[in-house]
C-alpha positions in Angstrom: -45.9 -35.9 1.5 -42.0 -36.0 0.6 -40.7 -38.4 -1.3 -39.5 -41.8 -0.2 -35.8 -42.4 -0.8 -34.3 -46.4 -2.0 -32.1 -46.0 0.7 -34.2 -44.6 3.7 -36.9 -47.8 2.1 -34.0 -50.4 2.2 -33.0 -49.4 6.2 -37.1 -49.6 7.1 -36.5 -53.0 5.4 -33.8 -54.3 6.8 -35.3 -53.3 9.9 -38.0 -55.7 9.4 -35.5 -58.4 8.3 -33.5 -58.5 11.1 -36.4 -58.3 13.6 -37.5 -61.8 11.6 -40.0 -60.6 9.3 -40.5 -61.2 5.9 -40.4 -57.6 3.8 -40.5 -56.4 0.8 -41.0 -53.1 -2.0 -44.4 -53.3 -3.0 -46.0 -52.3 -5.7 -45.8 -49.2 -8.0 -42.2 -49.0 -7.2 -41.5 -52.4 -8.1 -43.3 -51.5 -11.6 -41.1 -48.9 -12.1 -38.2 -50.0 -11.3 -38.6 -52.8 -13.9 -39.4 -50.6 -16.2 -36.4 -48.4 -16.2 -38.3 -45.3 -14.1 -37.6 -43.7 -11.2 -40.1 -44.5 -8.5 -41.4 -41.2 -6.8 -42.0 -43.1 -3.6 -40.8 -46.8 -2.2 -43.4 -48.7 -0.3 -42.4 -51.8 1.7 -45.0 -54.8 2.5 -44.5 -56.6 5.3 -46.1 -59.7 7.8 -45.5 -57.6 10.7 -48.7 -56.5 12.3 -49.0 -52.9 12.5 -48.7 -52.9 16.3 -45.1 -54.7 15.9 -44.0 -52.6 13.0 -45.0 -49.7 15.4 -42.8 -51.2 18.2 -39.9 -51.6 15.8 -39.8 -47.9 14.4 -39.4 -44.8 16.7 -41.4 -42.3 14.5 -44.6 -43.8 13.2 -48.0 -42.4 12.1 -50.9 -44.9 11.8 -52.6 -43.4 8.7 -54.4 -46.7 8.4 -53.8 -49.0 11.1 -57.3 -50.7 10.4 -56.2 -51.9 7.2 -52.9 -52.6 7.7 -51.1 -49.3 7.0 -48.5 -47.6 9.1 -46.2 -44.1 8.1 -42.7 -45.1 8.8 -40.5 -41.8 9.6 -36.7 -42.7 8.4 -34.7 -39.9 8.1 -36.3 -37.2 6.0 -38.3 -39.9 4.3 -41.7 -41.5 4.7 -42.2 -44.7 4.2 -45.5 -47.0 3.9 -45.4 -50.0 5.6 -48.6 -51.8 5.0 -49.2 -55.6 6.6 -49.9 -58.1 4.1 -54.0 -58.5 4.2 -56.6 -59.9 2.3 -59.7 -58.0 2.0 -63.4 -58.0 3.0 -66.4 -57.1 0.7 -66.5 -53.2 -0.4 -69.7 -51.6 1.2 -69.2 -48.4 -0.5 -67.5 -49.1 -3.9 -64.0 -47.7 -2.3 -63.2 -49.1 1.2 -63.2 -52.8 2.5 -65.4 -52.9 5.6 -63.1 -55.6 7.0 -59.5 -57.1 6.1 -57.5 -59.7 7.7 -53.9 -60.1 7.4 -52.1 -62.9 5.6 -49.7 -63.8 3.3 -48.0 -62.4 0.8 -49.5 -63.9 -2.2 -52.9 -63.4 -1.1 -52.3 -59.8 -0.4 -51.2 -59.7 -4.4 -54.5 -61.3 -5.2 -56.3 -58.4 -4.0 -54.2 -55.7 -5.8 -56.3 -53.7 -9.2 -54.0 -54.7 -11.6 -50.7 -57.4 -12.3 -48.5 -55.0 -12.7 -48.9 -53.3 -9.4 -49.1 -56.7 -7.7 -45.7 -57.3 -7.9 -43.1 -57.6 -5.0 -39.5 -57.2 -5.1 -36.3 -58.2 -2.3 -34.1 -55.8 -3.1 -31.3 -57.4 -1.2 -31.5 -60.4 -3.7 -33.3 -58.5 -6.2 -35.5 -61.4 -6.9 -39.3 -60.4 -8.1 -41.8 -62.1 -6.3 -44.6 -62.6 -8.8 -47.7 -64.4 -7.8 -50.1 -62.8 -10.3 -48.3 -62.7 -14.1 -47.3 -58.8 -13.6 -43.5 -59.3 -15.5 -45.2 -60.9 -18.4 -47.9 -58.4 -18.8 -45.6 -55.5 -18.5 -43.1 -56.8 -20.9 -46.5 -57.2 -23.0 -46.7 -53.3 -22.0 -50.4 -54.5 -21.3 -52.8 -53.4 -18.2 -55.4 -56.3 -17.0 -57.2 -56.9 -13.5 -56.1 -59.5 -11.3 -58.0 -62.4 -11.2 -62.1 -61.4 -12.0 -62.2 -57.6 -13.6 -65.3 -57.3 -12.9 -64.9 -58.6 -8.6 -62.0 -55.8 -8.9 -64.3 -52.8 -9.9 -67.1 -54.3 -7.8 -64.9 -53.5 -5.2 -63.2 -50.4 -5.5 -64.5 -48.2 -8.7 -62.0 -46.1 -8.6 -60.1 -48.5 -10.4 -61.7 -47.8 -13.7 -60.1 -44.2 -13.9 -56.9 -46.2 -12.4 -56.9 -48.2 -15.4 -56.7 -44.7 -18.0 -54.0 -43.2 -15.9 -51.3 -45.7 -16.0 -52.9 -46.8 -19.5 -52.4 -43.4 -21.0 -49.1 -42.6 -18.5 -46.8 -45.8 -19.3 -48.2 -46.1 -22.9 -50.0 -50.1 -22.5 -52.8 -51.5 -23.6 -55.9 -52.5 -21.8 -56.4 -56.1 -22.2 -60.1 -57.0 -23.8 -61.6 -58.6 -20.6 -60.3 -55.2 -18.6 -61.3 -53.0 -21.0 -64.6 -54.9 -21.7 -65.4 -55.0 -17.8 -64.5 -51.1 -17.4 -67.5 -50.0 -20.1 -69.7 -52.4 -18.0 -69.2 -50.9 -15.1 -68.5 -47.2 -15.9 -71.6 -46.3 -14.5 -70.4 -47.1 -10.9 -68.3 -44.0 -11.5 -71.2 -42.2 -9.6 -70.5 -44.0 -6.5 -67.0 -42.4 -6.1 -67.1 -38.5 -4.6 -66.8 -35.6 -6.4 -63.5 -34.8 -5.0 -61.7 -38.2 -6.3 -62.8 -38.3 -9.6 -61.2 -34.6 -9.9 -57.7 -36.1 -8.3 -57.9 -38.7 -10.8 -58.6 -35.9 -14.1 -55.6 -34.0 -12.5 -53.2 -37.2 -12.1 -54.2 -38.2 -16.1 -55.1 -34.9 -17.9 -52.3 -32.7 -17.2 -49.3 -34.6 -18.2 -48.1 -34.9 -21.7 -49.8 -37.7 -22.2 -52.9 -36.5 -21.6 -54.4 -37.1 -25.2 -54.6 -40.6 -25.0 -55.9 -40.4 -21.6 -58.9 -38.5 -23.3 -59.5 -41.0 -25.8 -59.7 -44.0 -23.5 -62.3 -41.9 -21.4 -64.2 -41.6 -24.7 -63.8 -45.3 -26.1 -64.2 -46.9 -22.8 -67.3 -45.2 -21.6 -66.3 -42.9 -18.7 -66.8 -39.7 -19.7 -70.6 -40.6 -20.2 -71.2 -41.1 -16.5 -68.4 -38.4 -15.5 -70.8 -35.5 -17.7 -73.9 -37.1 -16.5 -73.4 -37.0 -12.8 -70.7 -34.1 -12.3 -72.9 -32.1 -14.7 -69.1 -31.4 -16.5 -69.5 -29.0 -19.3 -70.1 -30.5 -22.8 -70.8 -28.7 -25.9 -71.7 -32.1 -27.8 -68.4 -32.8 -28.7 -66.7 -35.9 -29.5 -63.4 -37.4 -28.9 -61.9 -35.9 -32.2 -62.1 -33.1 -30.3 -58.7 -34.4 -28.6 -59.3 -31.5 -25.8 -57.4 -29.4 -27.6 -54.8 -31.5 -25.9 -52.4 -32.0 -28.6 -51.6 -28.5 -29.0 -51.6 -26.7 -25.7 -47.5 -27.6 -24.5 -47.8 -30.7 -25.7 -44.2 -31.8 -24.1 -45.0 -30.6 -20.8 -47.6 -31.1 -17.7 -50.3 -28.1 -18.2 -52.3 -26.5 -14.9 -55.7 -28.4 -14.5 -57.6 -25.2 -15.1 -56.1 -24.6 -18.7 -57.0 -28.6 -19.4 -60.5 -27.4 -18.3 -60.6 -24.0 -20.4 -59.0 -26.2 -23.8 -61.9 -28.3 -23.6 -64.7 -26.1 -22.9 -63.7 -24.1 -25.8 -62.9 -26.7 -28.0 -66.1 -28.2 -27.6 -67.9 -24.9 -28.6 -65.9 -24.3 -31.5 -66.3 -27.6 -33.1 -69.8 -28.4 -32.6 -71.6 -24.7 -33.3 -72.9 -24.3 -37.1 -72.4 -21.1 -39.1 -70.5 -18.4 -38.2 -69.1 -18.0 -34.5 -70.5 -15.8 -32.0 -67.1 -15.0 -30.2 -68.0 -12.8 -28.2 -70.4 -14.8 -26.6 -68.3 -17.7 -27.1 -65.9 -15.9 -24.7 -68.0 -13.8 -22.5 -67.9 -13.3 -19.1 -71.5 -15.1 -18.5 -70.2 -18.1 -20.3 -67.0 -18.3 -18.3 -68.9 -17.8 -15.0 -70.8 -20.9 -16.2 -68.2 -22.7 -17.2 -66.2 -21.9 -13.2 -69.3 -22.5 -11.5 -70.2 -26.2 -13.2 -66.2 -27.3 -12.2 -67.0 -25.6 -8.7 -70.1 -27.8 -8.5 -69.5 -30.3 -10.5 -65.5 -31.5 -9.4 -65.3 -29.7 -6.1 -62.4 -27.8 -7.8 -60.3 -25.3 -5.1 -60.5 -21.2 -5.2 -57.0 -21.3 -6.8 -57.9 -23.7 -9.5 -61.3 -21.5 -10.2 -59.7 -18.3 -10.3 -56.8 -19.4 -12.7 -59.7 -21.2 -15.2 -61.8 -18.2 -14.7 -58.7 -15.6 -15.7 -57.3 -18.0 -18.7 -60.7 -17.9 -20.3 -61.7 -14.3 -19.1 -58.3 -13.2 -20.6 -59.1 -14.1 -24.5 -62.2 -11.9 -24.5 -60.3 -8.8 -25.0 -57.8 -10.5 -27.4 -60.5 -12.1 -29.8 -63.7 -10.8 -29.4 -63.4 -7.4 -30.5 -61.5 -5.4 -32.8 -58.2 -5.8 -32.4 -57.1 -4.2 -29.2 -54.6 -1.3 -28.9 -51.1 -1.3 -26.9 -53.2 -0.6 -23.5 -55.2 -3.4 -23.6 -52.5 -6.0 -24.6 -50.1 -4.6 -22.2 -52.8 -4.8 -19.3 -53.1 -8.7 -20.5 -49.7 -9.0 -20.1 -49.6 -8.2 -16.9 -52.4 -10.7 -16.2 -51.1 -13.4 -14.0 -52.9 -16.1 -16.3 -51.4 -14.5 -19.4 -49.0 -17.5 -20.2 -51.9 -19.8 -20.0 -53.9 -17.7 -22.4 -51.8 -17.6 -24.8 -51.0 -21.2 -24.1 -54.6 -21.3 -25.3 -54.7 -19.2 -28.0 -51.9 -21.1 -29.5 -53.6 -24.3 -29.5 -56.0 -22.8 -31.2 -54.7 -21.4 -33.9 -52.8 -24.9 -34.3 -56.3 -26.3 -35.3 -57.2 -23.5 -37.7 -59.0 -21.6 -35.5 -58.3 -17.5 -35.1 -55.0 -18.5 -37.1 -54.3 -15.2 -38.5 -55.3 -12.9 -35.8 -53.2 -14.8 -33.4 -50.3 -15.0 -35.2 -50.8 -10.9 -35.3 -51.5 -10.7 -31.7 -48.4 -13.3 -30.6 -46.2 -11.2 -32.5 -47.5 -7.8 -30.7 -47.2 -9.3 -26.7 -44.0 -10.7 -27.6 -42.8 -7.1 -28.7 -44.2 -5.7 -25.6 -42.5 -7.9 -23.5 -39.7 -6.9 -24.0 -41.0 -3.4 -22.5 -41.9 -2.1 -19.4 -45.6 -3.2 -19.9 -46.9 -2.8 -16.3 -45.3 0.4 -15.2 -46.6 1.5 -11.7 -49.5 4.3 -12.1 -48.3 7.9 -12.6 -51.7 8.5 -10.6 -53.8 6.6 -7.6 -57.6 7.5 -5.5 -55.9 9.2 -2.6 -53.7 11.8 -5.3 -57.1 12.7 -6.7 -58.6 12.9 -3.3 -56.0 15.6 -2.1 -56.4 17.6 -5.3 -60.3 17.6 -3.7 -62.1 15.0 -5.3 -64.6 12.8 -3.7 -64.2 9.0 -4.2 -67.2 7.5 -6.5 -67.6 5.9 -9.3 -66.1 8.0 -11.9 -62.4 7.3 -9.6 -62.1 3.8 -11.7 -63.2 5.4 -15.1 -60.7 8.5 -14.7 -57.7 5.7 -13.3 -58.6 3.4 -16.1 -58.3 6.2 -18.1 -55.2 7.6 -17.3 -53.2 4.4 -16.9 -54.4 3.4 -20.7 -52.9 6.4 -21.6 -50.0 6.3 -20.1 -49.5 2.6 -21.4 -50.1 4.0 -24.9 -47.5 6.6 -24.6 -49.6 9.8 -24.3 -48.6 11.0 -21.5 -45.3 10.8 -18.9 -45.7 12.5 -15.7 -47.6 12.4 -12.7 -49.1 16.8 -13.7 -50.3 15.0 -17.6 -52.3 12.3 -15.4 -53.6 15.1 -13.2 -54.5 17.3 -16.1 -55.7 14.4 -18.1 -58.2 13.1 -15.1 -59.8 16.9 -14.4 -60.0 17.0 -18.4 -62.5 13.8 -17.6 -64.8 15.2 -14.9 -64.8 18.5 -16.8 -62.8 20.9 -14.3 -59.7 22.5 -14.2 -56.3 22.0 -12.5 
């Protein structure tokens, strides 16, 4: 969904206004905006019904019509217009079964938290604050509104809510909040699969993804999240930070590489005696590792195949002797290269592989600045017209030839030919 522009927001708005309606921005916007951000989206909250806000705007989705909810199309904006509602009781932990609609301070009432139960009239720019959300964010300070534990009753979701903008805007959680999330942390299981991976996305990507790791830890999630999503743990603890602090610490990371920190990281720390790296990195215990995120998180192809290749790729690199020009140019040319050495990095920033990745960091950065992935001198259908049938010696004899040409050894398409027939033991 695009972004919502302030002024595409303020003409939906005014909209409302002048058809007689009250209208406001609604909640995360209003947070940020008080706090000196820049809102990604503006949301307005309204006591139009849906059907009349429908009547008023042209273009108009009704994403959620049953609770209140309608996608307002304004220019190359969309904006959500929700009625203000008060809810029913949550049958499944997520979704009200009924609402009604209201007023505006009981719709605040049945926000998650005070700081996103705030409303703001941006043509007076007067707050409208019916649940304490200006003092708690001046207190930088999460808490539920009204009865924590009615507000995780209802929607469980919430508790992983709680870390995100927790760990995001840097605030406390307020003792009765925090207290109420390791109460309920086992209702995690009630939320799908599919959710709780949005929500490890949202929190452990950005930088500030190592105090989002902690709270899981200290508040009693990540119990429930390993015991139910059958997430990979080595027996770690939260001193294992994730490996968080050192993989680009000032910017966002892929999910997959959040994944591969920690399932390494957790192996690392908690094995005694002397490591078994190539098991540590093998391709059975990277196939386990996919498969239980695949399972466990409902994770997508593309986020499987880039965990799978940034864990696969540091086999080569650490697990054997150290490997010649071929095999580190053929990394390089791996497209989930960055992210291994992303890795690798992170590692050695905790002591781990520290000389032998200074060594190989030096190496790839030399070789990239040369042409590391040069097109084959040689492919199957040039050794099938010099009469030789397709099989499985084709991949050894390419393989072959392509090393050695990345080495140096040879330079023309006759040295790949002569090279490959030196292989199967004929002659050119």
């Amino acid at each position: 969904m695009p972004k919502s522009s302030r002024d595409d927001a303020m003409a939906v708005l005014r909209r409302l206004r002048d058809a007689g309606h009250a209208a406001y921005f609604a909640g995360g916007c209003v947070r940020d905006l008080l706090l000196g951000r820049e809102p990604k989206d503006y949301d307005v909250a309204t006591d139009a019904p849906p059907a009349r806000v429908r009547e008023l705007f042209g273009n108009t989705q009704a994403v959620g019509a049953a609770f209140g909810v309608i996608l307002v199309r304004q220019r190359q904006s969309q904006i959500e217009v929700a009625t203000f509602r008060a809810d029913g009781t949550y049958a499944d932990g997520r979704h009200p079964s009924q609402v009604r609609f209201t007023t505006a301070e009981e719709d605040a009432k049945r926000r998650d938290f005070t700081i996103n139960g705030l409303f703001l009239d941006p043509i007076t720019d007067q707050v409208i604050d019916y649940v304490g959300g200006q003092d708690d964010l001046r207190a930088k300070r999460i808490r539920a509104i009204g009865d924590p534990t009615e507000r995780f009753n209802e929607d469980s979701l919430r508790l992983l809510r709680a870390v995100r903008f927790s760990a995001r805007l840097g605030f406390s959680i307020e003792a009765a909040t925090a207290a109420a999330i390791v109460a309920h942390a086992p209702q995690l299981k009630r939320i799908s699969p599919e959710r709780i991976a949005e929500e490890l996305r949202v929190m452990l990507t950005p930088a500030t993804r190592g105090a989002a790791w902690h709270l899981l830890w200290d508040l009693k999630l990540i119990d429930t999240i390993y015991r139910f999503w059958k997430f990979p743990r080595r027996e770690a603890t939260a001193d294992a930070e994730y490996l968080f602090a050192q993989v680009s610490p000032e910017e966002p990371i892929p999910f997959g590489l959040a994944l591969a920190a920690g399932a390494i990281c957790y192996r690392l720390r908690s094995d005694p005696g002397p490591l078994d790296v190539r098991a540590l990195f093998s391709r059975a215990e990277n196939g386990a590792i996919v498969q239980a995120m695949r399972q466990s998180l409902k994770i997508s192809n593309e986020e499987s195949e880039q965990l799978r290749g940034t864990l696969s790729g540091l086999e080569p690199l650490l697990a054997e002797a150290m490997p010649g020009v071929a095999r580190l140019k053929r990394f390089l040319a791996e497209p989930t290269a960055t992210l291994s050495r992303k890795l690798m990095t992170a590692m050695a920033a905790r002591a781990m592989f520290t000389e032998r990745i200074a060594t190989l960091n030096g190496e790839l950065s030399r070789l990239e600045q040369t042409e590391f992935a040069p097109v084959p001198l040689i492919n199957g259908d040039l050794l099938t017209s010099h009469g030789l049938k397709p099989g499985p010696m084709f991949k050894r004899m390419l393989d072959a030839v392509y090393d050695a040409q990345l080495e140096g050894q040879i330079h023309s398409q006759e040295e790949g030919l002569q090279l490959a027939f030196r292989i199967v033991g004929t002659r050119t």
